[in-house]
N, C-alpha and C positions, 0 to 999 in steps of 0.2 A: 400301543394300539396301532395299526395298519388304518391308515388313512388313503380317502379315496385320493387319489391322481388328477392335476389339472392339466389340459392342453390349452396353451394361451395364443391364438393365434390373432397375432397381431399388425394392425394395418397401422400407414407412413398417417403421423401424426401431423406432421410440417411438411410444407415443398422444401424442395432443393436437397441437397446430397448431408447436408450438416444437421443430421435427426437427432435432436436434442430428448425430447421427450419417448420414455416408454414405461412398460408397466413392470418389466425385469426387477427392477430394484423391491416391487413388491413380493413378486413371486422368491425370490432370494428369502426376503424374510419368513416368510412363510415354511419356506424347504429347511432355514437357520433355526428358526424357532420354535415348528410343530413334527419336522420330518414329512411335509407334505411333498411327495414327489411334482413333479412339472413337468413339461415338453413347454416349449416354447416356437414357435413357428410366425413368421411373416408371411405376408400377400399382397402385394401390389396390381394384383388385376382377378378379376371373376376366375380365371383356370388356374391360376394360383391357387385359390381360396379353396376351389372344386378338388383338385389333389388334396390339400391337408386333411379336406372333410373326408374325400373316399379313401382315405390310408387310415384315420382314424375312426372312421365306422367298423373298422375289422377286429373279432374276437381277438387278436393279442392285446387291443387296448382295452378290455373290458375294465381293467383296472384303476381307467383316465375316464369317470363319465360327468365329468365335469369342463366344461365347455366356456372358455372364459374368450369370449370377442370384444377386444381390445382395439375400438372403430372408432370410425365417426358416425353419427347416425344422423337421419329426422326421423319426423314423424310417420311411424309404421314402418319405417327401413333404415337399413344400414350401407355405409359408401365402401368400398371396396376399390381403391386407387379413384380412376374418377367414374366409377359407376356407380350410381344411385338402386340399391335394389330393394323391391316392398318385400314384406317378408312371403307375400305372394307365391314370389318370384326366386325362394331359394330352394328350388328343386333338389340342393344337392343334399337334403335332410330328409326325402319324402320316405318315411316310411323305418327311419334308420334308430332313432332317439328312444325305443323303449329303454328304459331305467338309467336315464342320463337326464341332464340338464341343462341348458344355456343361460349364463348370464353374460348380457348384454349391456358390456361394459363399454355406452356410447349413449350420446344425448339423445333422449327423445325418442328412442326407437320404439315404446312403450306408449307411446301416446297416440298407439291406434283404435279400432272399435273393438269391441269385446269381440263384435264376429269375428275382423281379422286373427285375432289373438287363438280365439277357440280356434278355427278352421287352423289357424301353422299348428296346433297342437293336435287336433285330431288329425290328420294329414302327416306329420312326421315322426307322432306317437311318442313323443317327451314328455316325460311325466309334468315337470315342470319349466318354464321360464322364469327369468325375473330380466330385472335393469329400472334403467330411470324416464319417468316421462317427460321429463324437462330438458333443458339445458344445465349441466351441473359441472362446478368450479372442478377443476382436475385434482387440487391438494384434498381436498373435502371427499371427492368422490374413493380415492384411494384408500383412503380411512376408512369409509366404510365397506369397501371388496375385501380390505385384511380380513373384516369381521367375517363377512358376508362367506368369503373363500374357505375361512377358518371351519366355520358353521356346517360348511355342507359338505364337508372334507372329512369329517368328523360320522357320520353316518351315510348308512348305506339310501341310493337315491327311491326311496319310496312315496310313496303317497302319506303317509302318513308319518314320514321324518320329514315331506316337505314343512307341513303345518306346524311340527316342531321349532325345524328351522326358525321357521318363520315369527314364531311366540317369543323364541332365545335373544334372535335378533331384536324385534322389537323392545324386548325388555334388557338388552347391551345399548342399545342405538337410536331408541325411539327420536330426539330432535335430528340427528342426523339423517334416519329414513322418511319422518316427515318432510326437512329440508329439502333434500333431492328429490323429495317425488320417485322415493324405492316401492317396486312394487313387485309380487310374485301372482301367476297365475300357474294352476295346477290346471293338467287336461281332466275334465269330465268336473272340474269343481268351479272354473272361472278363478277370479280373486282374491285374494286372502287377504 
């Protein structure tokens, strides 16, 4: 089976020059044990970030439409070196996400209004989002992106392999998605 493509673009987890933590050793298993392809990318500031996004919005990566942000977040945003941005404010998606996905592998970024949620979704035309609305342990939360990565790597990104997803997961994961406060919204459906 041809499994979809991850781009994991990932931000500095710690200060200082000696980055101990990243999400590599997942995506490795992933590539080891399902043949899930990956791209891997860092950003340490907003035009960093703006490059990765606009080289990967382009038909050669039709193949990567899985979108794994590897951040720090709060509520309703994500940090991006030291910028704080609302999902408001990531213009670099407007318009670009038909038949891809984001997960939002950062605390809390999820724990905005339904508005905001709908409005990044209608505005950047992603089928779906997901991630976590709390703060969630890093060894916990990785455990459940294998699944979560496995899941949606596995099918092509529709509306209606979201809510799949989303049923498989629950029923591999359900105390670990409860725990984290895992959540998916699909555009034009809200929540699942």
């Amino acid at each position: 089976m041809v499994r979809n493509g991850i781009l994991c673009l990932e931000g500095d987890w710690d200060e200082g020059l000696r980055r101990r933590r990243t999400v590599v050793p997942v995506l490795d298993l992933l590539r080891s044990q399902w043949n899930i392809p990956y791209i891997h990318r860092t950003a340490s500031t907003r035009d960093e970030f703006g490059r990765v996004i606009k080289e990967w919005v382009k038909s050669k990566y039709q193949s990567f439409p899985i979108l794994y942000l590897g951040v720090h977040g709060a509520p309703g945003a994500i940090h991006i070196g030291n910028d704080k941005i609302p999902l408001r404010d990531l213009h670099e998606f407007t318009g670009k996400g038909r038949d891809r996905i984001i997960h939002f592998g950062s605390c809390e970024t999820l724990q905005a209004t339904q508005r905001e949620l709908s409005e990044f979704l209608s505005r950047t035309q992603f089928t779906a989002i997901c991630g976590f609305k709390n703060e969630v342990d890093w060894l916990h939360s990785c455990a459940l992106e294998i699944l979560i990565l496995d899941l949606l790597s596995s099918r092509r990104i529709t509306p209606k392999n979201i809510r799949s997803f989303k049923t498989h997961l629950d029923a591999q994961a359900k105390t670990l998605v409860r725990s984290l406060k895992f959540h998916v919204w699909e555009r034009n459906r809200g929540k699942l």
